[in-house]
N, C-alpha and C positions, 0 to 999 in steps of 0.2 A: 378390718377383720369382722365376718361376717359369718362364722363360721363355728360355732359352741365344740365344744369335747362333752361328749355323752357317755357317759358307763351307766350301763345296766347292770340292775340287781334282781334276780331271779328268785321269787319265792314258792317253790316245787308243791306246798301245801293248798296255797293259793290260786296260783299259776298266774301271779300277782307280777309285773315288772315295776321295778321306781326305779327315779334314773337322777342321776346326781349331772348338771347342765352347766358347765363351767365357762368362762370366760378367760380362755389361755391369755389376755394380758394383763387383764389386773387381778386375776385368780378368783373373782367373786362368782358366787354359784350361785342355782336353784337347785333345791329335794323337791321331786315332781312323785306324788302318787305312791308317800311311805306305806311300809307296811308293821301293825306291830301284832306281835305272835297271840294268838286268843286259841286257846281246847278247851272247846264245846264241852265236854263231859265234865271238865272238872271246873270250868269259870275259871282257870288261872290264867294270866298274863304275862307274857315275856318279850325280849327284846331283844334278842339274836340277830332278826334281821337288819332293826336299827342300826343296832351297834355298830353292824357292818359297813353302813352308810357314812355313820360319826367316823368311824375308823378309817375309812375312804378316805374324807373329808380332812381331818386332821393331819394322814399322813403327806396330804398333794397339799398340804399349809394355804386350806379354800376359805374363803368364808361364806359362808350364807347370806344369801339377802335375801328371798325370799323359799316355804315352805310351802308347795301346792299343791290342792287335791282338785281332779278335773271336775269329779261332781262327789255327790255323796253315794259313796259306794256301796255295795249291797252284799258284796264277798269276803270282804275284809278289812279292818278295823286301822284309821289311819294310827300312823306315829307322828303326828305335826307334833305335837305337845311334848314329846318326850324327846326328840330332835330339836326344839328349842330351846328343852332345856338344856342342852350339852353344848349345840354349836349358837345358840339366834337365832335372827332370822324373824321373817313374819310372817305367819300362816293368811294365807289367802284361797278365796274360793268365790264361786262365781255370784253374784249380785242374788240370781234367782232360787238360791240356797231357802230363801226366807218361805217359798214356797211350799218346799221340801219341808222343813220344818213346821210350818203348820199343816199340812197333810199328817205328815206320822205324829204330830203334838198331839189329832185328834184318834189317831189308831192307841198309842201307846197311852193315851188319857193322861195327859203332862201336867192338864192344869195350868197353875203358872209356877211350875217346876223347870219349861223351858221357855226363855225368852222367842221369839218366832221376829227377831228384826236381823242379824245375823252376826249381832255383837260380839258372839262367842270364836269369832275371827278378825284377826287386826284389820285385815284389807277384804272387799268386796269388789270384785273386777264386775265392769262395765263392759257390755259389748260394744267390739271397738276402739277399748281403753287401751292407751300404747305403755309399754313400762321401759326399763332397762336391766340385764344383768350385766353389771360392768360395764361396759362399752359396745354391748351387744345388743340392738331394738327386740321388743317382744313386744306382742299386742295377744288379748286378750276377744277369743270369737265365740260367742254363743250357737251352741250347736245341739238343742234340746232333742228329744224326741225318745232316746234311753230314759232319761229322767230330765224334767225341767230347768234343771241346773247345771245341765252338764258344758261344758267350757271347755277348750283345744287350746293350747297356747302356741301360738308360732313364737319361736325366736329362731334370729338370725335365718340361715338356712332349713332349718327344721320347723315341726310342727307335730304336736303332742297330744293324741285325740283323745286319750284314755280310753271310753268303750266304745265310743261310736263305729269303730272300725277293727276288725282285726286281721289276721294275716289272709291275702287274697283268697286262700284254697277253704279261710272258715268261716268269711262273711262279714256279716255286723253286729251288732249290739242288738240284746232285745227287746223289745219296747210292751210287755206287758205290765211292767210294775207300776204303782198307782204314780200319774201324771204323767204316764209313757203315751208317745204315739209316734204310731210308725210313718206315717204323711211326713210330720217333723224331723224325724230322722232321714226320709230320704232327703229334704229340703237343706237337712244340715248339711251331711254328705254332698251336695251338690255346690257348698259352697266352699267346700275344703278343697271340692275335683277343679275349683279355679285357680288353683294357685299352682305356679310354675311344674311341672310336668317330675323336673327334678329333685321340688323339694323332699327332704329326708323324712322319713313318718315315722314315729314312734307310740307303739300301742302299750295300751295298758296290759294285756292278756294274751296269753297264748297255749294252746289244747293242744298242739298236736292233730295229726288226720291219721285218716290211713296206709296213707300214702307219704308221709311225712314223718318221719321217727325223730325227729328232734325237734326243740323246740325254736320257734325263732318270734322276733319282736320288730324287727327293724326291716319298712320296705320304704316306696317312695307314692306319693301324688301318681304316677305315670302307671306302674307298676297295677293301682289297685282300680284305675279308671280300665287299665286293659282286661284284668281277668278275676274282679273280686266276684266270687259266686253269688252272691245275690243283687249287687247293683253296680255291677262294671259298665262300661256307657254302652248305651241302647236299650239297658233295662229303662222303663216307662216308671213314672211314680204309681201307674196304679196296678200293674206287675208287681214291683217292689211289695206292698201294702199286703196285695193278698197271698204273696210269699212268707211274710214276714210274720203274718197271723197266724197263718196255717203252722211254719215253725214254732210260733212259739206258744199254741195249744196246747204243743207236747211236750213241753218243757217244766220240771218241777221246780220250785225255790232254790233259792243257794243257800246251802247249810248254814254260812253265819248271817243273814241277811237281817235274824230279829236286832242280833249284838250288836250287830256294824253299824246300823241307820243311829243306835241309838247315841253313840258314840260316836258316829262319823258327823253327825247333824249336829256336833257340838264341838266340833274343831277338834277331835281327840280327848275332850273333857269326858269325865266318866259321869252319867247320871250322879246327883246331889248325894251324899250319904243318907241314911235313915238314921232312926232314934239313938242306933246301937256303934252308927260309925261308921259302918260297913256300906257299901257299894253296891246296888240288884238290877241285875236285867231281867225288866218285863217279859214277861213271854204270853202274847194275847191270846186267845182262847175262839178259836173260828171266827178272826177277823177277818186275817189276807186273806 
């Protein structure tokens, strides 16, 4: 059996998908790419999406064995932490997180408020690195170029790119955020377009077009090498580069990009309390 049961979870706020990755024989799972609920205006937190995940999870009697995020996301605020504490499991993220962390350690002025080795996660995947869910192979590919940390997980017949790729008609990921590049990203993508024609893909995100009134997540290798608009095969890597620039010129920040890093760069752990107890996100002042 070679073959995982995938259910997507669609967060309409975010346009966030995670996806619960089962292993129909001995029922053991991955949570790929939680989400947990953050409004901006009032700094409250909540857990709706989660829940839903826990709820999933408990009612198909899964277990977790691992919780993973593909890179440290910039849109929205994982839930590793709060899905471990309900179902297990061990949050894992890619090896090159440590990078991430110290980049924003020196934007958000951490000090040594934040460790920068990647302790703040049980498991650090190695490029290359083979795992299992249940009885199902998964390996672990480094695929930088959105952000230097970012990681695809194939299992079984799928593979789980998070932002590097999204649905053919919207493209790729974009690579301006600090230790983004676009060179790297095509390089990535070109190692994803080797693997079998059929295998299943699964994205982190999805917009919609204009031409598309609904939303979808799920295409294939075959699919995104025929018609992805920005680098389906016979785009050139240095086509790619100065499409990718010029896109993403015009591109502003994502609304919760300050909260998310700071919180996603800590496995879901919220910044240290203060004197008082309470919890603050930084908000830097003409840095990015």
């Amino acid at each position: 059996m070679n073959k995982p049961d995938v259910t997507g979870f669609f967060d309409p706020t975010t346009h966030t998908v995670s996806y619960v990755v089962a292993d129909p024989k001995t029922r053991m799972c991955a949570v790929i790419d939680s989400v947990l609920d953050y409004d901006q205006a009032s700094g409250r937190m909540q857990s709706r999406s989660a829940e839903a995940i826990i709820d999933y999870i408990l009612n198909h009697r899964l277990t977790v064995e691992w919780i993973i995020d593909t890179h440290v996301h910039a849109d929205h605020l994982t839930a590793a932490q709060f899905i471990k504490q309900h179902t297990g499991g061990r949050t894992g993220i890619g090896e090159k997180v440590k990078c991430v962390q110290q980049t924003f350690g020196k934007i958000f002025n951490e000090n040594n408020s934040l460790r920068t080795d990647g302790s703040q996660f049980d498991w650090l995947f190695k490029d290359g690195e083979t795992y299992k869910i249940g009885s199902i192979d998964a390996h672990a590919m480094l695929t930088p170029g959105h952000t230097p940390a970012c990681m695809s997980h194939s299992i079984g017949d799928c593979i789980f790119v998070g932002d590097t790729l999204f649905m053919p008609d919207f493209g790729t990921a974009r690579c301006d955020f600090p230790g983004g590049d676009a060179g790297l990203l095509y390089d990535s993508i070109q190692k994803i377009f080797a693997l079998p024609d059929e295998t299943r893909m699964y994205l982190c995100h999805d917009y919609k077009t204009s031409k598309r009134t609904e939303f979808s997540w799920e295409t294939t290798v075959g699919d995104q090498k025929r018609s992805n608009i920005h680098v389906k095969t016979g785009v050139t890597r240095e086509e790619f580069i100065t499409k990718r620039r010029k896109r993403d010129a015009m591109l502003g920040f994502p609304d919760l990009i300050l909260p998310s890093v700071q919180v996603n760069m800590r496995a879901g752990h919220l910044p240290p309390p203060e004197t008082n107890g309470k919890h603050y996100i930084k908000i830097p002042i003409n840095v990015m």
